[in-house]
C-alpha positions as CSV (number, residue, x, y, z in Angstrom):
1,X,276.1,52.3,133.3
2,X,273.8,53.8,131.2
3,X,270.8,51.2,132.6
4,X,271.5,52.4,135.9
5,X,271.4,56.3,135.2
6,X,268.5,55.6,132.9
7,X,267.0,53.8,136.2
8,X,267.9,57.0,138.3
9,X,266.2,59.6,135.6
10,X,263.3,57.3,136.0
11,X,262.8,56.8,139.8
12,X,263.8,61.0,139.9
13,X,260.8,61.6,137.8
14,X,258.9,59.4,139.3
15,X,259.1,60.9,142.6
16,X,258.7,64.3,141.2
17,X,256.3,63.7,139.9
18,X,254.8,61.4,143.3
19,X,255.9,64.9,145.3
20,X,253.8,67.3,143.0
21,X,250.8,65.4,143.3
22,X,250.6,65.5,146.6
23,X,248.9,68.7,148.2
24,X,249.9,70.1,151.5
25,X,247.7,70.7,154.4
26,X,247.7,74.3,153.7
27,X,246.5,73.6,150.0
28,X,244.3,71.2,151.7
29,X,243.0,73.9,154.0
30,X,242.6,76.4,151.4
31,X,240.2,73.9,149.2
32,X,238.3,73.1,152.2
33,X,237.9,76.8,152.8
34,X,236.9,77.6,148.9
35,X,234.6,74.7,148.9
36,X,232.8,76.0,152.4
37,X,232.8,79.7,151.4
38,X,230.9,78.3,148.2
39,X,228.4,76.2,149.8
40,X,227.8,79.8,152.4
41,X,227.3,81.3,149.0
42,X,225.1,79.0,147.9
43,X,222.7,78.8,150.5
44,X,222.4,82.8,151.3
45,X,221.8,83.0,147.7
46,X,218.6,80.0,148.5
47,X,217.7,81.8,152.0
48,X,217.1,85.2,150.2
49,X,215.3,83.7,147.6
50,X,212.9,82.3,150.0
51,X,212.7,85.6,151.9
52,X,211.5,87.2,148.7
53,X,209.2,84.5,147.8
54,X,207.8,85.1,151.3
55,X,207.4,89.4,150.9
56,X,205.9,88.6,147.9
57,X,203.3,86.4,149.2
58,X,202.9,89.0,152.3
59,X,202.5,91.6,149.7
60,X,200.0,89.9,147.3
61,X,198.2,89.3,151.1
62,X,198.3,92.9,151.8
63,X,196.5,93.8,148.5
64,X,193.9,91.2,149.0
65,X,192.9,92.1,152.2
66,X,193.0,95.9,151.4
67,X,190.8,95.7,148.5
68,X,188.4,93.2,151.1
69,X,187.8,96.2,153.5
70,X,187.6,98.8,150.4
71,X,184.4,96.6,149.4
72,X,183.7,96.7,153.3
73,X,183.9,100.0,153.1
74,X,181.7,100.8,149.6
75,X,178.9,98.4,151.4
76,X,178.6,100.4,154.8
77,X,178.7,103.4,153.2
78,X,176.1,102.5,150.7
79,X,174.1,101.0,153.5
80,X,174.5,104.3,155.6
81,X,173.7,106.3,152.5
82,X,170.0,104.2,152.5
């Protein structure tokens, strides 16, 4: 008797344990979501990143090509001046 009961306890845990470890499809779902949601995160955090890169590189553009036609500027006025 007490082989069998012992057997019981076992095969009880056993599947409760079995039962536990398996995830639902809503759990399923949800991780699927998290997982997506982080991935999103992850590449509007790389897009912006590259947008910044990019106003930076506008911006150092910008300052070249105002200081070109301030020397443009100091040479016709110099020439005008002669």
């Amino acid at each position: 008797m007490k082989k069998l009961f012992t057997l019981f306890l076992l095969g009880a845990f056993t599947l409760a344990v079995v039962s536990c470890d398996n995830k639902s499809e809503k759990e399923e779902a949800k991780d699927q979501i998290e997982e997506s949601a982080e991935e999103m995160g992850e590449a509007v955090e790389d897009a912006s990143e590259e947008v910044g890169e990019a106003v930076e590189e506008v911006g150092e553009a910008v300052e070249e090509e105002t200081e070109n036609i301030e020397e443009k500027a100091e040479e016709v006025t110099e020439e005008v001046e002669n």
